[in-house]
C-alpha positions as CSV (number, residue, x, y, z in Angstrom):
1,X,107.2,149.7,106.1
2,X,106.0,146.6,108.0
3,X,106.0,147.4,111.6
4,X,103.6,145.1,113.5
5,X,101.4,142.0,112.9
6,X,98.9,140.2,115.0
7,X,99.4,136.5,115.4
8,X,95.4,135.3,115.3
9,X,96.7,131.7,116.1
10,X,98.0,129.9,118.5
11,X,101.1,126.2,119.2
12,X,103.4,125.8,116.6
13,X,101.8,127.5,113.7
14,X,101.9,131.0,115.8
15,X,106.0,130.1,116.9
16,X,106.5,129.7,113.1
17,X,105.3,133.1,112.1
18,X,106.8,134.5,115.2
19,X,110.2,133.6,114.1
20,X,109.7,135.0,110.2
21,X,108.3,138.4,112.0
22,X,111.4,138.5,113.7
23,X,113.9,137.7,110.9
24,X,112.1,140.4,109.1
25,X,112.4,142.9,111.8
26,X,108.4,142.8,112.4
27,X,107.0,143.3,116.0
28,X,104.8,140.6,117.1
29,X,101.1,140.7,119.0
30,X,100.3,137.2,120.1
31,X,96.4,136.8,121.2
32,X,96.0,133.7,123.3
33,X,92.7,132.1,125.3
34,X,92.6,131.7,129.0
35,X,93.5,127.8,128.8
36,X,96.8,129.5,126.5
37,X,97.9,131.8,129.1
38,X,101.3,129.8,129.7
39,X,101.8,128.7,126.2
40,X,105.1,130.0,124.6
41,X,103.9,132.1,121.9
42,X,102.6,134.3,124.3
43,X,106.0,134.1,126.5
44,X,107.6,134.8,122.8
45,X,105.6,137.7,121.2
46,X,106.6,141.6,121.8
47,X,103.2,141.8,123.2
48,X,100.7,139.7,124.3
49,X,96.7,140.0,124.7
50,X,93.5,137.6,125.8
51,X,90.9,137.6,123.8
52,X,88.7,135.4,125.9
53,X,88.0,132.1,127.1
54,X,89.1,128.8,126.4
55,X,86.8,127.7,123.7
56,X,87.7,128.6,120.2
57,X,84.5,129.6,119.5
58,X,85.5,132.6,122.7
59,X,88.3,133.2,121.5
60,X,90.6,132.1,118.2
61,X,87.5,132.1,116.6
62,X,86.0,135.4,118.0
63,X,86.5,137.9,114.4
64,X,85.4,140.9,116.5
65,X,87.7,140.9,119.2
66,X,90.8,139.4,117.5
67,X,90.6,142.7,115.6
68,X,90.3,145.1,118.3
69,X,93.2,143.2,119.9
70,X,95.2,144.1,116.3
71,X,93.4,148.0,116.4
72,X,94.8,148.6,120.5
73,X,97.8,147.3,119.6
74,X,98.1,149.4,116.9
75,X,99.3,146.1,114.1
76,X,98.9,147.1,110.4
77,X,98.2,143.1,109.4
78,X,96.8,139.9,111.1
79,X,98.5,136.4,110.2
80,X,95.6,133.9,110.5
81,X,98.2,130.8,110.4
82,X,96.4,127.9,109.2
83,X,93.1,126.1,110.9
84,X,90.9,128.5,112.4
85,X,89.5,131.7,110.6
86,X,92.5,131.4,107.7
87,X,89.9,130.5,104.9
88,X,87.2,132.1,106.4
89,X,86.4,134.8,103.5
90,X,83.8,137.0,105.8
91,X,87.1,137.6,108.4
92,X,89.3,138.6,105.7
93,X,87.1,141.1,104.6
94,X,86.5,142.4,107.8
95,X,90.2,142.9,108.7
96,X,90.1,144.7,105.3
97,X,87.2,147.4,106.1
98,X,89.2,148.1,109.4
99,X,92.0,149.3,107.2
100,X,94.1,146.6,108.4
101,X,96.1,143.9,106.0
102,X,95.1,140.0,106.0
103,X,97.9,137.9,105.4
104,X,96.8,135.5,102.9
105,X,94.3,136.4,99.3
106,X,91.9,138.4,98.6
107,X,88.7,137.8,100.6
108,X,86.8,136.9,96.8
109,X,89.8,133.8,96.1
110,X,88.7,132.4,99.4
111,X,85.4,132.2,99.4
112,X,85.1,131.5,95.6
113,X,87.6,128.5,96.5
114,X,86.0,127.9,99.4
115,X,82.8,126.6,97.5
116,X,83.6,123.6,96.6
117,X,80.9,123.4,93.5
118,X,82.2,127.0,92.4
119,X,86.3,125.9,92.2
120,X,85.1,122.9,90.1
121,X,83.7,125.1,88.1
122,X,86.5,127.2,87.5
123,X,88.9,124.3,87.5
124,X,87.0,122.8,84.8
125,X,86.5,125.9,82.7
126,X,90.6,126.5,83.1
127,X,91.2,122.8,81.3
128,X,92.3,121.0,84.5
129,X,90.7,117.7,84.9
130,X,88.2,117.2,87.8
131,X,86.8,114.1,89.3
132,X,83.5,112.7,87.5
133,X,80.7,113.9,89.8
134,X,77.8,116.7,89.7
135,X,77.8,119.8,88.1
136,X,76.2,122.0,90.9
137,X,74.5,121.8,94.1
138,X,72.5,118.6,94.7
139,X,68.8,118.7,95.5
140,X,67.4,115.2,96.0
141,X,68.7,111.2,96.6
142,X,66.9,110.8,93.4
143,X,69.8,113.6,91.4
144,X,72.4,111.8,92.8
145,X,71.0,108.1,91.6
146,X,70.9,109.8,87.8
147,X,74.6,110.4,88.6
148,X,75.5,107.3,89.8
149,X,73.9,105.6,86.5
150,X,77.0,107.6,84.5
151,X,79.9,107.3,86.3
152,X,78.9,104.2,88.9
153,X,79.4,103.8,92.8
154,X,81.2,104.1,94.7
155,X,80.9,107.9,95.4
156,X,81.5,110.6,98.2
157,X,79.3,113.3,99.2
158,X,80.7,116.2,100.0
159,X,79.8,119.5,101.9
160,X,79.9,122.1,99.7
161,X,81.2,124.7,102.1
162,X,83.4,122.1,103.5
163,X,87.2,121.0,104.6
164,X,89.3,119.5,107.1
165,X,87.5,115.5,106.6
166,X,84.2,117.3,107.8
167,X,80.8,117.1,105.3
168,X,81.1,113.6,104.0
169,X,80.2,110.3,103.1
170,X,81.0,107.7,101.1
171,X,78.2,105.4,99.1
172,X,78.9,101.8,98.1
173,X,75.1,100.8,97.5
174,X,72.4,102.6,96.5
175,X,70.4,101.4,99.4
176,X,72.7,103.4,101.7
177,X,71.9,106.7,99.6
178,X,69.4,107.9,101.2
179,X,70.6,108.1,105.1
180,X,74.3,108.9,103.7
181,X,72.2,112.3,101.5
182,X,70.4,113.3,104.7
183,X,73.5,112.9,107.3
184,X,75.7,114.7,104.8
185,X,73.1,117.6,104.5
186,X,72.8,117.7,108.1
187,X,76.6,118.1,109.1
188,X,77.2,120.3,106.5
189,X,74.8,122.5,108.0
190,X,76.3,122.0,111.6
191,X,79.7,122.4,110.7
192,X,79.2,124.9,107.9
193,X,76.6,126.8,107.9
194,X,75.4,125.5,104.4
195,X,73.6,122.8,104.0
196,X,74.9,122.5,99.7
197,X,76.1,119.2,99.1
198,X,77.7,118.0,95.8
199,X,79.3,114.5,94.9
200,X,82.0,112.7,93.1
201,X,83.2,109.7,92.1
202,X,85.6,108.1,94.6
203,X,88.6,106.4,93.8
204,X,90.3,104.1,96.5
205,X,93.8,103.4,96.3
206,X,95.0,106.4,95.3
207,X,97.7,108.8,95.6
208,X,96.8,112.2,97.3
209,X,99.4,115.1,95.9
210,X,99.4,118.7,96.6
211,X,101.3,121.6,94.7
212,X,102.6,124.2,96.9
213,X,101.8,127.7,95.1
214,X,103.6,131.5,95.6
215,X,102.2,134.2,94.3
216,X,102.5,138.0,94.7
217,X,99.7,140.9,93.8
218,X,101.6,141.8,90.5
219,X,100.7,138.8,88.6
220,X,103.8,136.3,89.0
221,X,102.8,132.6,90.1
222,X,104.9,130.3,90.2
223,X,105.6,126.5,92.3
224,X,107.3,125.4,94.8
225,X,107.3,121.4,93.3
226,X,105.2,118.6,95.1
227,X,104.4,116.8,98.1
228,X,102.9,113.6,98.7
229,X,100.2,113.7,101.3
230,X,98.7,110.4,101.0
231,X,99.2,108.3,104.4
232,X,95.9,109.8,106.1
233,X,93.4,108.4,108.6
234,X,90.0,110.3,108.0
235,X,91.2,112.6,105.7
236,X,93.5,113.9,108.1
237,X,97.4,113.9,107.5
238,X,99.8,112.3,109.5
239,X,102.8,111.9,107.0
240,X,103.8,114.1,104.5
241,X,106.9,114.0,102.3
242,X,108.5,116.4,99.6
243,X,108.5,115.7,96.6
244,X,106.7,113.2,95.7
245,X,108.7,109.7,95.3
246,X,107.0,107.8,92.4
247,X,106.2,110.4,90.4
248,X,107.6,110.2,87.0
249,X,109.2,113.3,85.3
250,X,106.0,113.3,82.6
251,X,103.5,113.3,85.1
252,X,104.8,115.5,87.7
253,X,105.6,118.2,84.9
254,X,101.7,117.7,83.5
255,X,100.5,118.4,87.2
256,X,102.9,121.5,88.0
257,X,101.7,123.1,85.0
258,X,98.0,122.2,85.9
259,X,98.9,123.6,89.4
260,X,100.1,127.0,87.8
261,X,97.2,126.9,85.4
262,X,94.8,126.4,88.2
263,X,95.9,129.6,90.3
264,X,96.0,131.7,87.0
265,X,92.2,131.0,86.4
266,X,91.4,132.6,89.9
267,X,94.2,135.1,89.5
268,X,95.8,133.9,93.3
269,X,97.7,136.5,94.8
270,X,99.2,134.8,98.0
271,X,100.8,131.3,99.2
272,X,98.2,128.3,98.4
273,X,97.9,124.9,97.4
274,X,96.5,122.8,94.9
275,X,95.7,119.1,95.4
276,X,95.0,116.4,93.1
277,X,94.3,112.6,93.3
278,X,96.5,110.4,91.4
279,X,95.7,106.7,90.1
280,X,97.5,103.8,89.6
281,X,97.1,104.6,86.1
282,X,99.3,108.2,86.5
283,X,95.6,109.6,85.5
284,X,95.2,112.9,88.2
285,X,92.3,115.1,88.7
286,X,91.8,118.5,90.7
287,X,90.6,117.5,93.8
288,X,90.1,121.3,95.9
289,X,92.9,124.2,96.9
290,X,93.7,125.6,100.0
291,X,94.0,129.5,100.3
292,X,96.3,129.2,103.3
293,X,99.3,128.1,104.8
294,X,99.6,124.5,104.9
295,X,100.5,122.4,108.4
296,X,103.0,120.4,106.0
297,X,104.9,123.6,104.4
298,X,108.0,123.2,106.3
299,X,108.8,119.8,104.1
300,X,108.6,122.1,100.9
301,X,110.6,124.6,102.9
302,X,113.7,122.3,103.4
303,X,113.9,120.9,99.4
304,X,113.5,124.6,97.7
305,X,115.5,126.6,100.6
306,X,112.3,129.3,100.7
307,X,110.7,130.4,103.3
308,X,106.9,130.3,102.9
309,X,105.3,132.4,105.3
310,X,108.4,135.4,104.6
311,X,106.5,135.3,101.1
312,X,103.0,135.2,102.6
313,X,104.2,138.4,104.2
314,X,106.0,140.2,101.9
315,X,102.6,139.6,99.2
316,X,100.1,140.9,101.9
317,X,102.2,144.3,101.6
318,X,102.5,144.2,97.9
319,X,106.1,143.4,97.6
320,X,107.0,141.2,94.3
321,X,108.2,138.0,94.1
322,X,112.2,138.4,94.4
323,X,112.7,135.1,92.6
324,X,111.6,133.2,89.3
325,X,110.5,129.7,88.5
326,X,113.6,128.8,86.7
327,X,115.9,130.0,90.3
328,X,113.6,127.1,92.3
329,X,114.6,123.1,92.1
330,X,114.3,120.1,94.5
331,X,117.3,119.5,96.5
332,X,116.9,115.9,98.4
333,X,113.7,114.7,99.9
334,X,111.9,115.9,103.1
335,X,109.5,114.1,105.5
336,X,107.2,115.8,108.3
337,X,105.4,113.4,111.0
338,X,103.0,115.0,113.1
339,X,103.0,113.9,116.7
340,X,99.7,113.5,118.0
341,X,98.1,113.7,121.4
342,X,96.1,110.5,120.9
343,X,96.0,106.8,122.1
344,X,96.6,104.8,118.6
345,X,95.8,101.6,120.8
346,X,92.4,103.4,121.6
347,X,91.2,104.2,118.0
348,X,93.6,107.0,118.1
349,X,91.6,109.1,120.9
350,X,92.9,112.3,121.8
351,X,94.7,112.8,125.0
352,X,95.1,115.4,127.2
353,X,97.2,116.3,130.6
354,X,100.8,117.7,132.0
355,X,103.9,117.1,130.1
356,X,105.7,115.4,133.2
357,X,109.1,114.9,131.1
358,X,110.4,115.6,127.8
359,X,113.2,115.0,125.8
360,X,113.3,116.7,122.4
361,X,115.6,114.7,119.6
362,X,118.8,116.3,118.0
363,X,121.4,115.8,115.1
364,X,121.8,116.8,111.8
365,X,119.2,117.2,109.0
366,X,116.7,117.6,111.8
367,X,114.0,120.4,112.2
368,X,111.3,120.4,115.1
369,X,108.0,122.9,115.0
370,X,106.4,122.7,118.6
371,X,105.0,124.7,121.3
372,X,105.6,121.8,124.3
373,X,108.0,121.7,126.9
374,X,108.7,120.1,129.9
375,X,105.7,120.8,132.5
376,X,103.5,122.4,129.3
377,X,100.0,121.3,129.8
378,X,98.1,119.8,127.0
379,X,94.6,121.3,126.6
380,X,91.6,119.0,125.6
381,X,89.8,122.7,123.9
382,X,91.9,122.4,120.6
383,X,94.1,119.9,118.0
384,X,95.8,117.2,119.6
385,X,99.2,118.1,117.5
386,X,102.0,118.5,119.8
387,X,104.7,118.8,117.8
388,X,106.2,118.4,114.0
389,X,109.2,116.4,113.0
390,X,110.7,117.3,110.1
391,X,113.7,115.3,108.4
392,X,116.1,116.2,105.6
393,X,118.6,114.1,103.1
394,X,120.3,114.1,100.2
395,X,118.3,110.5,99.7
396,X,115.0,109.5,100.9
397,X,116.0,106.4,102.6
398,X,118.9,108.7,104.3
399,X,116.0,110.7,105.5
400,X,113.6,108.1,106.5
401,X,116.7,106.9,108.9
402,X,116.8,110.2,110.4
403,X,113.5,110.3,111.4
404,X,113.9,106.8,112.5
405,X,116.4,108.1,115.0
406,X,114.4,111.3,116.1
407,X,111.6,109.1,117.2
408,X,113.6,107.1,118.7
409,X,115.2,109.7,120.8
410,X,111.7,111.2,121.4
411,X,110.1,111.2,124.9
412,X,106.9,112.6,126.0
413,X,105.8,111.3,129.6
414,X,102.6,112.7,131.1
415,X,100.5,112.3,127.9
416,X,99.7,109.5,125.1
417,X,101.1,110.8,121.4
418,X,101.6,108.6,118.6
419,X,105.3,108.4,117.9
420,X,105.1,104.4,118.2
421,X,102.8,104.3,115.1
422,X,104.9,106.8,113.0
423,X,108.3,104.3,114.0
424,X,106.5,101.1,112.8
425,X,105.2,102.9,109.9
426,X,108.8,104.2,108.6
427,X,110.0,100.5,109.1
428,X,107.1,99.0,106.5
429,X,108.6,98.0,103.3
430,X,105.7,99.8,101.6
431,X,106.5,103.1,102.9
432,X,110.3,102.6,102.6
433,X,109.6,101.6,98.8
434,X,107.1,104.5,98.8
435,X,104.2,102.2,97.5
436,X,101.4,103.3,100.0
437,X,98.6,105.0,99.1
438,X,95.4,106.6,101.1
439,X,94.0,103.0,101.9
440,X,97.6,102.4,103.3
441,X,96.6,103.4,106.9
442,X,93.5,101.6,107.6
443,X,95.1,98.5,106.9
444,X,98.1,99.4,108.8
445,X,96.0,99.7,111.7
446,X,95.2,96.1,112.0
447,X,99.0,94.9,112.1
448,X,98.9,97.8,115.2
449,X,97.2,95.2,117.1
450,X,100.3,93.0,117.2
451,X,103.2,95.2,116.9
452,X,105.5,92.8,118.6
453,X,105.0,90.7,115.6
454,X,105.5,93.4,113.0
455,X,109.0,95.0,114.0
């Protein structure tokens, strides 16, 4: 019997599970910070509770008291969403020795998956392909320069611990080694806690694909197909679409299976992903997997007709999967563009400020995930995502025109976002052909600087 759950996020993620809780007939506790008081998924939830201030680090990321909020209000599970303490193994076992259910794996997947030397380990010793790069924790600039001699520069170091674009840096000489080792080191340690740093070889010009995983405590995995997450600025997304358009039948059966492999060699348990990089060549390697919900699930959502976070929930309480791989197909194509607070014209600084005016598109094959609304104040303490556009159609070009439209339809007065940039993007005959890849932004930026000339 699930009775109650305690939403430990916040925006859009915490509306999403809110609505699931209530399709299942779950009570919701939403926890918010000061700066959240008049944010809707407090307004929403059965019950609602302050944790503390307005910095995460007083609040969304405060493990003690986000549990006593779920122990008063007597929850028997806490949905961490994604972002925030949702891959944060040390939480998850503490909401576990409180006799209380986390919503998401085992506490041992996440931190085991969380090292990033330790899952290309496993990856490797599963058969999936992994990037060239070191075999464990590096030590010294002069371990890295052996490695360099076999598989050549350029390379990224990485934080071992790391995620979310933070912990890296990318050689192109071996003169820059050195102060790229130390930095890397150094932030690792900041952001992390753990100053481990591996590397591997970096490939430009690639394609970035994920592979969304379900999985339930009784041994069944199985996928949900493929999404195409390559049109990033700093590692971070900004367009997503399902599945993914140049992949050939071959190759996208090869990674599935590799997908499915992977989350069988760490015995996964819960909704994850698992992300490769793809060449030019339709060569892919395991690139790192995600023991959470992903921002972009809602595009995976719309093409396989399943709702994700129902199946997070139903797996946390040791329910079976109520479906098979051979009842899930993809039905037309998806895209997802994340609106931004930020000033693209300003190196994409975030803004913040009052909503004076908004107007919300509408129409058919449409789906918006947002927390804003007319008057909503934007805070400056957390992400600058306002809101998430999601488009559906039979074709992809069908569904690139809807989105077209949304954005067009789209107003936000009071604050900066980046609609603009995701409208000329959507017109560039690379993206329309689906051609781009992850360099695809940085050069985009440049034609920014004349946009009248562009569109």
């Amino acid at each position: 019997m699930i009775k109650k759950i305690l939403i430990a996020n916040r925006g859009e993620i915490a509306l999403r599970i809110l609505r699931t809780c209530k399709e299942m007939g779950i009570e919701s506790v939403a926890i918010y910070s000061s700066a959240d008081k008049e944010s809707l998924h407090v307004q929403l939830a059965n019950q609602s509770i302050c944790i503390g201030g307005p910095h995460s680090s007083e609040s969304y990321l405060n493990q003690e008291a986000i549990i006593q909020a779920a122990l008063l209000t007597n929850c028997q599970a806490i949905h961490p969403g994604f972002g925030f303490l949702s891959e944060n193994a040390e939480f998850a076992q503490k909401v576990q020795d409180h006799n209380l259910i986390f919503i998401g794996p085992s506490s041992s997947i996440i931190k085991n998956m969380g090292n990033k030397i330790k899952a290309r380990e496993t990856m490797k010793n599963a058969g999936v392909k992994i990037l060239p790069g070191s075999d464990g924790v590096l030590n010294s600039v002069d371990e890295v320069r052996k490695i360099t001699d076999k598989i050549g520069l350029p390379i990224i170091l990485k934080a071992a611990a790391g995620g979310g674009g933070r912990g890296m840096r990318i050689v192109r000489e071996l003169g820059e080694l050195e102060k790229a080792f130390k930095a890397c080191q150094q932030e690792a340690h900041d952001y992390f806690g753990d100053s481990s740093i591996y590397c591997e070889k970096l490939f430009e010009n690639v394609k970035h694909i994920e592979v969304q995983i379900v999985a339930d405590k009784h041994g069944h995995i199985i996928h949900l197909f493929d999404r195409d997450c390559s049109m990033q600025r700093r590692n971070q997304k900004l367009i997503e679409e399902a599945p993914c358009y140049v992949l050939d039948h071959k190759t996208r059966q090869n990674i599935l299976d590799d997908a499915i492999k992977a989350a069988k060699a760490v015995q996964y348990d819960n909704v994850g992903t698992i992300e490769f990089l793809l060449d030019a060549d339709n060569n892919y390697y395991f690139m790192e997997m995600n023991t959470r919900l992903q921002v972009e699930h809602p595009i995976t959502e719309m093409i396989t007709n399943q709702d994700i976070v129902k199946h997070q929930i139903r797996s946390a309480f040791n329910l079976p999967l109520s479906f098979k791989q051979s009842d899930i197909s993809i039905n037309g194509y998806a895209f997802e563009c994340r609106i931004n607070a930020e000033d693209i014209y300003q190196q994409f600084r975030p803004t913040a400020g009052k909503i004076k005016f908004l107007n919300l598109p509408q129409g058919k094959g449409l789906r918006l995930e947002g927390a804003i609304y007319n008057g909503y104040t934007v805070s400056p303490f957390y992400d600058s995502m306002l809101l998430k556009i999601i488009t559906y159609g039979q074709t992809r070009l069908q569904c690139i025109k809807t989105m077209r439209i949304a954005l067009e339809e789209l107003i936000i007065d009071g604050v900066k976002s980046n609609e603009e940039f995701h409208y000329f993007v959507l017109h560039h005959p690379k993206f329309v052909e689906g051609k781009y890849d992850t360099s695809f932004v940085d050069e985009f930026i440049k034609e920014l600087k004349n946009p009248d000339e562009f569109i």
